[in-house]
C-alpha positions as CSV (number, residue, x, y, z in Angstrom):
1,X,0.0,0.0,0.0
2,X,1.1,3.6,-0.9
3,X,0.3,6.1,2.1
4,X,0.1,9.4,0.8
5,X,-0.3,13.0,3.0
6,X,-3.5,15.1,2.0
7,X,-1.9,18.1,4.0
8,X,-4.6,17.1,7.2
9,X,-3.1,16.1,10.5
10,X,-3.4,12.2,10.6
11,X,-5.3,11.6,6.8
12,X,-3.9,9.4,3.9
13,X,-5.0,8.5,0.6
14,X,-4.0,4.8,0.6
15,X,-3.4,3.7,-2.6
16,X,-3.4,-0.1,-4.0
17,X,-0.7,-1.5,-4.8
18,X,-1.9,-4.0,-7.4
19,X,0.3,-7.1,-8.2
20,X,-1.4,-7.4,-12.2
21,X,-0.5,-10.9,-14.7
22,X,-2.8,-12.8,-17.2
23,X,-5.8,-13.4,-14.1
24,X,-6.1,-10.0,-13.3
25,X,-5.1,-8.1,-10.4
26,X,-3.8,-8.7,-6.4
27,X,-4.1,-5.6,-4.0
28,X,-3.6,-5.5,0.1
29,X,-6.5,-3.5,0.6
30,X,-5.5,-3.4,4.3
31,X,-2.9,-4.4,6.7
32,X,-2.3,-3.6,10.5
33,X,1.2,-3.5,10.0
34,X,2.2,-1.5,6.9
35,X,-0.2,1.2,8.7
36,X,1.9,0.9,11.7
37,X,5.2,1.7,9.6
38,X,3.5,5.2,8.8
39,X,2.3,5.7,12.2
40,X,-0.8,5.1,12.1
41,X,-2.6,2.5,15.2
42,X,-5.5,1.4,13.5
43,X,-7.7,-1.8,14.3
44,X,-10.6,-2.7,12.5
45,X,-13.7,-3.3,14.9
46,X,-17.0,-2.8,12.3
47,X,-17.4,-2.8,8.5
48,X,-20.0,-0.7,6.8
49,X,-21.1,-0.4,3.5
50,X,-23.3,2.7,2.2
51,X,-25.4,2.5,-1.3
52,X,-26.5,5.4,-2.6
53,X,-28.9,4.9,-5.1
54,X,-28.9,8.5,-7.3
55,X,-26.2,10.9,-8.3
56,X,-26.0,14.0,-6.3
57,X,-26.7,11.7,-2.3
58,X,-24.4,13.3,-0.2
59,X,-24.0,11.9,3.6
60,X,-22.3,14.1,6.2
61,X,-20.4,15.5,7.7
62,X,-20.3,13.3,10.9
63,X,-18.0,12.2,12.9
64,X,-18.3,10.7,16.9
65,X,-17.0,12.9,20.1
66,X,-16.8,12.8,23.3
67,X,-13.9,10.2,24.3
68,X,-15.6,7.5,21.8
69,X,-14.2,8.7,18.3
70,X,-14.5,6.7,15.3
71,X,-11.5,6.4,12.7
72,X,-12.4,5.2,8.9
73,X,-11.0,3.7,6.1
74,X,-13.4,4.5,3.3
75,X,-12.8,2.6,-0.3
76,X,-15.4,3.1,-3.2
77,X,-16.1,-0.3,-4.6
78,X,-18.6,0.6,-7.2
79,X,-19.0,3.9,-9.3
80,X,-17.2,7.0,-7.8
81,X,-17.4,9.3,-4.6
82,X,-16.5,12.9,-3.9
83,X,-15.0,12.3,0.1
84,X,-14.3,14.9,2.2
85,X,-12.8,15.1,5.6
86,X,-13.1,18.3,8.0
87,X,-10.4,18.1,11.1
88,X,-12.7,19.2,13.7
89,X,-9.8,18.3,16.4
90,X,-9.5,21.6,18.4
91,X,-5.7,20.8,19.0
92,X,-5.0,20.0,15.8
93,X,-2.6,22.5,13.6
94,X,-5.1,21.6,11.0
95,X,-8.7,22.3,13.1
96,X,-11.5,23.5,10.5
97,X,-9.6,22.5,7.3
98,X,-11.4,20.6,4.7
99,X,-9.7,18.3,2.2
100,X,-11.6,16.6,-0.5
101,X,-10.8,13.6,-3.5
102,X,-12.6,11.1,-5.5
103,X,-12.9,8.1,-4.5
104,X,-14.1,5.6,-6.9
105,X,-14.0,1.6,-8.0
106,X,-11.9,2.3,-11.0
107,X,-9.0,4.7,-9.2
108,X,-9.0,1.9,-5.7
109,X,-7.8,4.8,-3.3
110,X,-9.2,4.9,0.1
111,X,-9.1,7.6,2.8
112,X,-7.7,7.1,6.1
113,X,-9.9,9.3,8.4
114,X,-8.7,9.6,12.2
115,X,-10.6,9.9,15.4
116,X,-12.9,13.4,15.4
117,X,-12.4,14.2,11.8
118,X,-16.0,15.0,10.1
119,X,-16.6,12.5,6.9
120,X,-19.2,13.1,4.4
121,X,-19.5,12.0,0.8
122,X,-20.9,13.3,-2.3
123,X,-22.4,10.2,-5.1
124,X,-20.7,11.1,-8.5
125,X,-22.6,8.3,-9.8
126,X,-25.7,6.0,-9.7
127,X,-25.4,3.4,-7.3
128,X,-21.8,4.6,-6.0
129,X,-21.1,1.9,-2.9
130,X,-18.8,2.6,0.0
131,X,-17.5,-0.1,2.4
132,X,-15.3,1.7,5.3
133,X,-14.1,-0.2,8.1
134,X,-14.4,1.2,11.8
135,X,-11.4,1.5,14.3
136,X,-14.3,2.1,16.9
137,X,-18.2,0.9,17.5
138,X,-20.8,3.2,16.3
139,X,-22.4,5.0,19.4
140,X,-25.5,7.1,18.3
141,X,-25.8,9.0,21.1
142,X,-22.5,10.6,20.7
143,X,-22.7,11.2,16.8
144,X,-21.6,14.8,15.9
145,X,-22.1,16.3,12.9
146,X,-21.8,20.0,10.9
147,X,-23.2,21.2,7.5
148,X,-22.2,20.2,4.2
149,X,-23.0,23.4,3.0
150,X,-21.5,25.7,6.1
151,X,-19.8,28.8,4.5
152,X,-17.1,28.9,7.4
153,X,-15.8,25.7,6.0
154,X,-16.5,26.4,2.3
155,X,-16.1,23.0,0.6
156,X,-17.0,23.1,-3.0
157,X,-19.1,20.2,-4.1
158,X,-17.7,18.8,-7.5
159,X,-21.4,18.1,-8.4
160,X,-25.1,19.5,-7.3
161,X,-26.2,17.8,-4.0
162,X,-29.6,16.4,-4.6
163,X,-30.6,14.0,-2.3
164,X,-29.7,14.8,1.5
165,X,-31.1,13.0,5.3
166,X,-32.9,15.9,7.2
167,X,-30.5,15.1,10.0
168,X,-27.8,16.3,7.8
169,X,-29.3,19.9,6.8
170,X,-29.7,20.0,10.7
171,X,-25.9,19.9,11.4
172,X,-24.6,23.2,13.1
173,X,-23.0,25.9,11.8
174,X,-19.3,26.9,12.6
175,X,-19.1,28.6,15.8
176,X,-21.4,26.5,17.5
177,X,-20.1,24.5,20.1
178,X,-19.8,20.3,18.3
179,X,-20.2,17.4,20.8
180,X,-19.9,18.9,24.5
């Protein structure tokens, strides 16, 4: 696997490394130890996977608080993603910046998203699948979130959003206080 910086304190694009001959291809899509070479202590708890059935779905920007956070590894399996990441870590030398790539079945990279780092996608296609795996359980009552659309973040969708949970247009604004 190729472990590349995006700029944000603690987030990778992993990138397969794909072993190709007459059959096709081999990739390590993960592996606790060649993430532990960059750094990075990540155990896989829970696997998701999130179908989105029209162009234009866009699901975020959550991420867990309050001493239970939730680290990601997001892969595209089927059609393509727009992933973004905001670092919503107050100590971090990165707090409030946004980074954003596709993700998608035919490029294979994944995201690495740390502990209290918002995640959200945007469907660039019909259908577009994600399977993420967890580094922590789910806890509901300690799910955090903040606009997709805030203008103190001011992420630029590639595409229109379309299709959006009213839980997500009732994410909070910047300069609210997130989960305290």
């Amino acid at each position: 696997m190729i472990f590349s910086d995006t700029g944000i304190a603690g987030v990778y694009i992993v990138e397969l490394e794909r072993r190709i001959d007459s059959r096709g291809s081999f990739s390590r899509a993960y592996c606790t130890a060649e993430f532990s070479r960059v750094g990075i202590e990540f155990q896989a708890v829970q696997a998701n996977l999130s179908v989105n059935l029209l162009k234009g779905t866009l699901r975020g920007m959550h991420y867990q608080g309050c001493g239970t956070g939730e680290s990601k590894l997001v892969r595209c399996i089927k059609g393509a993603v727009w992933d973004v990441i905001i670092d919503m870590r107050a100590d971090s030398p990165t707090y409030l910046t946004h980074f954003g790539v596709e993700l998608s079945a035919q490029n294979g990279l994944a995201l690495y998203v740390p502990e209290l780092v918002a995640h959200g996608t945007l469907a660039l296609s019909d259908g577009a699948e994600i399977f993420y795996l967890m580094g922590g359980f789910h806890d509901s009552e300690r799910s955090c979130g903040i606009r997709f659309d805030d203008p103190g973040v001011g992420i630029v969708w590639p595409a229109d959003v379309s299709v959006v949970s009213q839980r997500d247009l009732e994410w909070p604004l910047i300069g609210w206080k997130y989960g305290n």
